[in-house]
C-alpha positions as CSV (number, residue, x, y, z in Angstrom):
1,X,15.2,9.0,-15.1
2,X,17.1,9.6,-11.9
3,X,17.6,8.9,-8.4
4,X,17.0,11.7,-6.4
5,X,16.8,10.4,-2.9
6,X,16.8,6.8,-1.7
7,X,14.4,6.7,1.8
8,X,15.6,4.8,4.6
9,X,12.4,4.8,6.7
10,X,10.3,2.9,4.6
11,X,9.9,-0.9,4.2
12,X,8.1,-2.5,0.8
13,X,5.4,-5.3,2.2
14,X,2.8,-7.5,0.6
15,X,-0.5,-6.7,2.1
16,X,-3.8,-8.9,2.2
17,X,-5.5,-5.5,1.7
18,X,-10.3,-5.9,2.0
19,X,-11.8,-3.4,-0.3
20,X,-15.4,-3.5,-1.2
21,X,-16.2,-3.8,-5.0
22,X,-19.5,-3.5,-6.4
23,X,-21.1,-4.6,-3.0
24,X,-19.1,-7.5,-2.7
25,X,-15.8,-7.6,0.1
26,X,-12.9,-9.1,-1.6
27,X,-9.6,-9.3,-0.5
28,X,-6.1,-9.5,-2.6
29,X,-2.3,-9.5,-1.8
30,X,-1.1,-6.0,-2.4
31,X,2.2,-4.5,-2.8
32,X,2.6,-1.6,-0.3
33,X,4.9,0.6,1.4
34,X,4.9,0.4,5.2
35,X,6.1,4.1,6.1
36,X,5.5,6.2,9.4
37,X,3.4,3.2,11.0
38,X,1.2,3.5,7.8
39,X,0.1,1.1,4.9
40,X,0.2,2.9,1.7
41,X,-0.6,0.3,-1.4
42,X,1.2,1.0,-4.6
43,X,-1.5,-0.6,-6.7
44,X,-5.0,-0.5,-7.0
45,X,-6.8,-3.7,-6.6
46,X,-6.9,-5.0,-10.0
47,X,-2.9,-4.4,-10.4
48,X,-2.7,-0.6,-11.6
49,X,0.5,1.3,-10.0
50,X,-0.2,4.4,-8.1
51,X,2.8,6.9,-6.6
52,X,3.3,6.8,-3.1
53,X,1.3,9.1,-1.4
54,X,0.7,9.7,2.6
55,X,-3.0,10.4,1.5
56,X,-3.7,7.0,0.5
57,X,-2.4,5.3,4.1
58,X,-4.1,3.1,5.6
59,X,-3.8,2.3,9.6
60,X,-1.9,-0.7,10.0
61,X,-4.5,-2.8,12.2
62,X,-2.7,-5.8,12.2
63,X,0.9,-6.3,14.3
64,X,2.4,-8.3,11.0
């Protein structure tokens, strides 16, 4: 494995991301990537990685 590019521009956070799961709202702290003035998690909510990817941003609502 290699580095290929290191980017600048983007900022790791810790989310309190709300998903709904089998009809019920829960909420967990999520590691993300803050990129663009988009959340992007980097884990499902019950822990599995995911790659970065623009298509899974979310609108940052909140001004944290």
């Amino acid at each position: 494995m290699k580095v290929l590019k290191v980017l600048e521009d983007v900022e790791l956070v810790i989310a309190d991301l709300e998903v709904m799961l089998n009809d019920n709202v829960r909420h967990s702290p999520t590691l993300c990537a803050r990129y663009d003035g988009k959340i992007i998690p980097l884990n499902t909510p019950d822990g599995r990685p995911v790659l970065m990817s623009v298509e899974n941003a979310i609108d940052s609502e909140c001004d944290a």
